[in-house]
C-alpha positions as CSV (number, residue, x, y, z in Angstrom):
1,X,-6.4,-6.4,6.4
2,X,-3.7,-8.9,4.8
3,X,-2.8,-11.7,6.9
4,X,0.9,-13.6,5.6
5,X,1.8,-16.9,6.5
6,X,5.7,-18.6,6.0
7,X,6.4,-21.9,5.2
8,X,9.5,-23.6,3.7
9,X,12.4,-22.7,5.9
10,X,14.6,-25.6,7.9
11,X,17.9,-26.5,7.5
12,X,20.5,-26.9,4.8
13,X,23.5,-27.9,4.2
14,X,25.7,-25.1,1.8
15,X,25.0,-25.6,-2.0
16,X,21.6,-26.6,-1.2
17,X,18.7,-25.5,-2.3
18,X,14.9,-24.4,-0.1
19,X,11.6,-22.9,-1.5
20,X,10.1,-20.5,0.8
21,X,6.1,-20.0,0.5
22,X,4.1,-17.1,1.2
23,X,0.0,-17.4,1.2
24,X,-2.0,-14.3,1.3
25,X,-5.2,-13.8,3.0
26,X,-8.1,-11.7,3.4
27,X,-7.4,-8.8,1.3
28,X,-5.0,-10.7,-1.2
29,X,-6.3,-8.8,-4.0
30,X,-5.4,-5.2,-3.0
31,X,-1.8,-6.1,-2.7
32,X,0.6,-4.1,-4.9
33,X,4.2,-5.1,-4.3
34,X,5.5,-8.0,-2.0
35,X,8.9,-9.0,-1.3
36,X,10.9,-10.9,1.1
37,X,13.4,-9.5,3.6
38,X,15.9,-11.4,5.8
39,X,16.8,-11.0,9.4
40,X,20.1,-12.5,10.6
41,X,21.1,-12.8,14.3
42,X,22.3,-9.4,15.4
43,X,21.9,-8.2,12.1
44,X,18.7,-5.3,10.8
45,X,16.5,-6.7,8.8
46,X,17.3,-6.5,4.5
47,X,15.8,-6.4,1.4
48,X,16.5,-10.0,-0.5
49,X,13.5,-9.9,-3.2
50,X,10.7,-8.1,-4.4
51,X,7.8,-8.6,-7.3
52,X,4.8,-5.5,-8.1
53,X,1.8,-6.5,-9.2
54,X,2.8,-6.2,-12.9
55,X,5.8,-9.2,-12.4
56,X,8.3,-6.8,-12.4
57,X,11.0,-8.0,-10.2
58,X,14.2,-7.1,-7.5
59,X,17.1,-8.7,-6.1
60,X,19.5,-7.7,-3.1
61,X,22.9,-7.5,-4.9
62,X,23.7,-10.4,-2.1
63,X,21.7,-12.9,-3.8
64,X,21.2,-11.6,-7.5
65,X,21.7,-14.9,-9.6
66,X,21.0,-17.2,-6.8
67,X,17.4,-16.4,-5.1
68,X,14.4,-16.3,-8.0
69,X,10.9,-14.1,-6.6
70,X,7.8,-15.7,-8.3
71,X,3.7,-15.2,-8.0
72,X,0.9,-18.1,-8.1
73,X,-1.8,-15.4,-7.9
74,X,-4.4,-18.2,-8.6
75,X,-3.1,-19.2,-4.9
76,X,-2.3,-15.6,-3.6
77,X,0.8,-17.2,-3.1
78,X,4.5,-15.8,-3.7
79,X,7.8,-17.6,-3.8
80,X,11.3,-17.6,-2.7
81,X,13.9,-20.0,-4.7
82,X,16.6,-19.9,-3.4
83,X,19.8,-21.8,-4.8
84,X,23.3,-22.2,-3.9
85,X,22.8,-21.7,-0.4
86,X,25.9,-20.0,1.8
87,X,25.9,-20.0,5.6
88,X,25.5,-16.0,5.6
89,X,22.0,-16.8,4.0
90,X,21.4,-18.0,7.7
91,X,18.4,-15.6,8.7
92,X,14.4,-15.1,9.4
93,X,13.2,-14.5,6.5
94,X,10.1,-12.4,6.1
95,X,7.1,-12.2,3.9
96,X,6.4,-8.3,3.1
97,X,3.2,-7.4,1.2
98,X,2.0,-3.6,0.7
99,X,-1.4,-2.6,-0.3
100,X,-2.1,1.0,1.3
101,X,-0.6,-0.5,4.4
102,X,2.4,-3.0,4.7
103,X,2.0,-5.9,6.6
104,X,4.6,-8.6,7.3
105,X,4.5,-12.1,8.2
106,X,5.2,-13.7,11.0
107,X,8.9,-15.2,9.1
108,X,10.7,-18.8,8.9
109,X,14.1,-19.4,9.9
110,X,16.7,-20.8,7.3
111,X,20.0,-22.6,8.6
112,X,22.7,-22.9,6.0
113,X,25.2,-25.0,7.5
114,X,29.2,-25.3,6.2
């Protein structure tokens, strides 16, 4: 079992800038591949960043350029920076982690604001 907690979200206004965290527990070390995935209102839930175990990195086409996936594995911990903020970056935004099984955190809403 992998347990994932958020942190980081709030609001902001556009242009701004948040760092979203992600610690892994319990089985941090069999984790493969994690990413983060966004859920705005009325909206399905999509891909926004992804790291494998070997750093090797993903971006949504939608935030390519502005959003930078990073790893503290000393902390189990990955990252979400994400920079120039726009109000349609307004969503829950979800830890993802997949060993043999994928398991998602529990998310943290962001509120960009025009």
């Amino acid at each position: 079992q992998v347990q994932l907690v958020e942190s980081g979200g709030g609001l902001v206004q556009a242009g701004g800038s948040l760092r979203l965290s992600c610690v892994a527990s319990g089985r941090a070390l069999m984790i493969n591949f994690m990413a983060w995935y966004r859920q705005a209102p009325g909206k399905s839930r999509e891909f926004a960043a992804s790291i494998s175990r070997s750093g090797i990195t993903g971006y949504a086409d939608s935030v390519k350029g502005r959003f930078t996936i990073s790893t503290d594995k000393s902390k189990n911990t990955v990252y979400l920076q994400m920079n120039s903020l726009k109000p349609e970056d307004t969503a829950v935004y979800y830890c993802h982690a997949v060993t043999t099984t994928a398991y998602w955190g529990q998310g943290t809403q962001v509120t960009v604001s025009s």
